[in-house]
N, C-alpha and C positions, 0 to 999 in steps of 0.2 A: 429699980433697973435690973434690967435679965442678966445676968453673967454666966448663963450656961452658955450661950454662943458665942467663938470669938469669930471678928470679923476681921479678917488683914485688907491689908490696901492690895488695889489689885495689880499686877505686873507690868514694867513699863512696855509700852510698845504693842499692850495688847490690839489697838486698833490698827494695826497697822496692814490688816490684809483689806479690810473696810475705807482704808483711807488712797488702797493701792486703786480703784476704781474710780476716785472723786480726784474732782480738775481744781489743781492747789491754785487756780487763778479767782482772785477773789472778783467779787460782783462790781460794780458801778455805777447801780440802779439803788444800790442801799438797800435791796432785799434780802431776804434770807436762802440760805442754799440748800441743796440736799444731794448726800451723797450720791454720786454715779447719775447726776440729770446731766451732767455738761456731759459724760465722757458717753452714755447712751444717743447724746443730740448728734457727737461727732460717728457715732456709728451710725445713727438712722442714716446720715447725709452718705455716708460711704455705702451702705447698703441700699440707697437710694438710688444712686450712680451704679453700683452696680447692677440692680433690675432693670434699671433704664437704658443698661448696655445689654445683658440679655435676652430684654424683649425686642429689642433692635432685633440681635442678633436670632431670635426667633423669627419676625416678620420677615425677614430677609434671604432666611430658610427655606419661608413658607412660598413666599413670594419664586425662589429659585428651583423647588420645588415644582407648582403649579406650572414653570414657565416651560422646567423640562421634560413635567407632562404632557403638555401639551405637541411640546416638537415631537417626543417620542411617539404619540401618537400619530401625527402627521405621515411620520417614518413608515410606524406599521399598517397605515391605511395604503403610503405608495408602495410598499415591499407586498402586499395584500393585491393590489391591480398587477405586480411586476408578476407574479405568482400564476392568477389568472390568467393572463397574457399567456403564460407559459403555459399552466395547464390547457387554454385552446388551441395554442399551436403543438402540443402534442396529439389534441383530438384532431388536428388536422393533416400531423401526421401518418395517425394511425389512417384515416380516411383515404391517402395517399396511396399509402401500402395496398391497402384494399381496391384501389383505382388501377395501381400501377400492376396489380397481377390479374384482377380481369381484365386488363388491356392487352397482357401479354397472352392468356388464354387467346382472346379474342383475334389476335395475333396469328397466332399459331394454328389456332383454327381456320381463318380467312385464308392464311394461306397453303394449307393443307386443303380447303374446298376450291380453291384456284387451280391447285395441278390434280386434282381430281376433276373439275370442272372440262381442264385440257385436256383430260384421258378420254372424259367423256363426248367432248370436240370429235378429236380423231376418233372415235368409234363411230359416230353420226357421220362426220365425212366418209370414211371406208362403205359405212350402209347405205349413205346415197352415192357415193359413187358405183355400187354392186346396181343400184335401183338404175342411174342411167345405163349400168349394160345391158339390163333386162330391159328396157324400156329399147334401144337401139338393136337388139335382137327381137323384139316384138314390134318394132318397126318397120323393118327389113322384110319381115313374115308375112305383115299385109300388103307392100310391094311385089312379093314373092306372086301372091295368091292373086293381085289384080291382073297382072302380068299372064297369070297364066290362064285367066279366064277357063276353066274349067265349069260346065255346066252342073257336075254334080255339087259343087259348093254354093249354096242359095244362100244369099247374105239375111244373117237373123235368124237362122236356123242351123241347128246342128252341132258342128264345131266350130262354125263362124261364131255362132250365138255366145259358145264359153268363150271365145277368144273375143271377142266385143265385152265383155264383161269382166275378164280381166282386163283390158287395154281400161278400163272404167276405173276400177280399184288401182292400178298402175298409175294414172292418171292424179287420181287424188294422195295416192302415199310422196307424191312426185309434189304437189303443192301444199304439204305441210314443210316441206325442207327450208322454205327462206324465214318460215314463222319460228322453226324453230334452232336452226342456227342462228339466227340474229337474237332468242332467249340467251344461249349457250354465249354468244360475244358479249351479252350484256351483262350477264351472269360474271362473266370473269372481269369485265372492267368495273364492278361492283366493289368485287372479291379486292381487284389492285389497288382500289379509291381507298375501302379499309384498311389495308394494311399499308400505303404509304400515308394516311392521315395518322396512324398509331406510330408508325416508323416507317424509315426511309433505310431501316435493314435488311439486310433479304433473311427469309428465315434458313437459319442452320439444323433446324430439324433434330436439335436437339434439348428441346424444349420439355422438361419434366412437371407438367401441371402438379401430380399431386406429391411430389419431393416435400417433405417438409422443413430440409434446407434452403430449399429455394430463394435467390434474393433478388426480387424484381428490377432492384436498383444498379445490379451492380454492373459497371461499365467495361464493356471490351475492350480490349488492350492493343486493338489494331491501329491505333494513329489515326481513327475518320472521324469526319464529325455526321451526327444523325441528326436527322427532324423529324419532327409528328409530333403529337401528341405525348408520347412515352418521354422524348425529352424535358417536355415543360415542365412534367410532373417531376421527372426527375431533377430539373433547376429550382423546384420550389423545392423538394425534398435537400438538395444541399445548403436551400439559402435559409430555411429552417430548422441550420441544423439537428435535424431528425435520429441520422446515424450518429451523433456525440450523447453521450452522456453527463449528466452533473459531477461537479466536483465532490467526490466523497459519497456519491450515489452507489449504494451497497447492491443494487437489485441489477446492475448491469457492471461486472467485475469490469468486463474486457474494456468498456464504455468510460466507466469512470478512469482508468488508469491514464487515457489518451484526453480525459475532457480537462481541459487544464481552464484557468481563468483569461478570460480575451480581454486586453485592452484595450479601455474606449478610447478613441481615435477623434475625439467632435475638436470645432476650435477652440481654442484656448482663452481667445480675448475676443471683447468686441470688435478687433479690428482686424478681424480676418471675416470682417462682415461689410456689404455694402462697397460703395464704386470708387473708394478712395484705394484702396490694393488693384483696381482695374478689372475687376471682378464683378455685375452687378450680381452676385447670387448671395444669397446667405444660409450658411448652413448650421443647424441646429444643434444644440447639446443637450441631453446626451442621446446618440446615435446609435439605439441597441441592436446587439449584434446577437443571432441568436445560433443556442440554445441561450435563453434570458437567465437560466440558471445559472450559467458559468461568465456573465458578464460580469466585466470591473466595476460598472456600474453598479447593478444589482448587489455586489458585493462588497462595494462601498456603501451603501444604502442598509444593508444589515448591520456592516461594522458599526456604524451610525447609532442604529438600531440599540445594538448588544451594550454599548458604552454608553447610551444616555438610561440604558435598564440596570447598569451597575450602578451608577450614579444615583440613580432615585433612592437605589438601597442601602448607601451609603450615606446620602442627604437624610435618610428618612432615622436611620441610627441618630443623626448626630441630633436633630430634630427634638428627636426623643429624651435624648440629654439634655437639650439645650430646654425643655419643658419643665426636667426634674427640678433643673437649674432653679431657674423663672419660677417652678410652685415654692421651692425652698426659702427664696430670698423676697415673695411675696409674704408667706409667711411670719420667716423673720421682720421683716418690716411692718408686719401690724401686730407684732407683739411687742419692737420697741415702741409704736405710737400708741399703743395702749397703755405700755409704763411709762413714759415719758407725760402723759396725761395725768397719768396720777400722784405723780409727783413732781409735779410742775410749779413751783416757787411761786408764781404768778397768782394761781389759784390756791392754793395751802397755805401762804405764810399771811394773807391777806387779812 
């Protein structure tokens, strides 16, 4: 027997960090046990529960996700028509502008050729009225001449013959005058037709076509009201609000300061609809008011917009967590059913 090695007994309590893991509850099956299989079973089961709560809580992400997708899209496809809408009624606008100053041209022209037209009246009257004097002293002359039966004036010759040829030419300058003063009346009742279809203003003659201040729209201060054509444009130009600018629109300082947000006005319940209020009409929500850009509406509909895009970003953080989560506890859970297989009393002690 060796006595170069001594062997001591080993220290109490050595097992005791081995034993801190194993479930001091003994079996009942009359098998054998092994350390850390009971206290691994009671983890799987807890880590069981918990993936089965974060994958909850993952689908329900996914699921809240997808939903708010989808609305926020909905948002930016009607804020995408609300847009449109607005950018044509700006093209229609501008088209206005453009309507409304060659109306006023047209204006101002029609009737600057009206009292031109009247200048040119009374010039044609004074010239036919000089024609009937000449004509009434060339009348008289051949009363004169019959009267006086003088044998040296042979009719058709001589200076009877020029004065028969003028009384000719006299004659016909005398029958273009009703052909053409009734052009000249019809001319000017033309001229009036145009400018009281554009307006029912008289022109003030102060009219600066190529002023590049110029503003076609803007209404005189005299207390009347006008008709033609110039006002409709001008009713569609304020019901368009045209002259407002957007809220916070940089490209028209003066514009944006005054463009504030307008309050939709539409009903509030269904029962301000139908013949039970004594009303048979029913009126719509929402009732946009334009510029579309500075409606309540419209800007309800982005607020919408901007808070279901923070949310997605938000949702999609936590999302991502809730992944690492769910890969972690995936993990751990098929590492304890891998040990827990292998040490499985069941199987081992058999």
């Amino acid at each position: 027997m060796s006595t170069t090695y001594n062997y001591d007994a080993l220290a109490a309590g050595w097992d005791a960090k081995i034993a801190e893991c194993c479930n001091t509850n003994t079996t009942t099956d009359g098998g054998c046990t092994d350390c850390c299989y009971d206290t691994w079973q009671d983890q799987l089961k807890d880590v069981t529960q918990r993936a089965a709560s974060v994958t909850e809580k993952t689908a329900q992400l996914q699921n809240k996700i997808a939903f708010i997708s989808d609305r926020r899209s909905r948002y930016k496809i009607w804020l995408d028509e609300l847009d449109k809408a607005e950018t044509l009624a700006r093209n229609i606008c501008h088209q206005l502008e453009i309507i409304a100053t060659q109306a006023d041209k047209i204006w101002y022209n029609a009737s600057k050729a009206c009292k031109a037209i009247e200048t040119l009246f009374c010039m044609i009257r004074d010239f036919y009225g000089q024609v009937d004097y000449i004509k009434k002293r060339y009348d008289d002359l051949q009363i004169c001449i019959q009267k006086n039966d003088d044998p040296a004036l042979e009719k058709g010759k001589g200076i009877l013959k020029a004065l028969d040829d003028y009384g000719t030419k006299l004659t016909a300058i005398i029958a273009t005058r009703d052909a053409l003063i009734a052009q000249a009346i019809d001319a000017v009742r033309l001229a009036n037709l145009i400018i009281d279809a554009i307006t029912s203003k008289d022109c003030t003659c102060d009219f600066k076509p190529c002023d590049g201040n110029y503003q076609p729209f803007k209404v005189p201060n005299d207390g009347k009201n006008y008709y033609g054509l110039k006002t409709i444009i001008t009713s569609w130009y304020n019901v368009l609000g045209c002259a407002s600018g957007c809220p916070g629109d940089g490209t028209n300082p003066s514009s944006a300061t005054t463009a504030l947000v307008k309050k939709n006005n539409g009903p509030s319940s269904d029962d301000d609809c139908g013949t039970d209020n004594g009303d048979d009409t029913c009126e719509l929500t929402p009732i946009l008011s334009f510029p579309i850009c500075a409606d309540s509406y419209r800007t309800t509909v982005q607020a919408l917009f901007e808070k279901d895009d923070k949310s997605l970003v938000s949702l999609s953080k936590k999302l991502k967590e809730a992944n690492k989560d769910k890969e972690a506890l995936d993990a751990c859970k098929s590492s304890l059913t891998n040990a827990i297989a292998v040490v499985d009393p069941k199987s081992r002690c058999n």
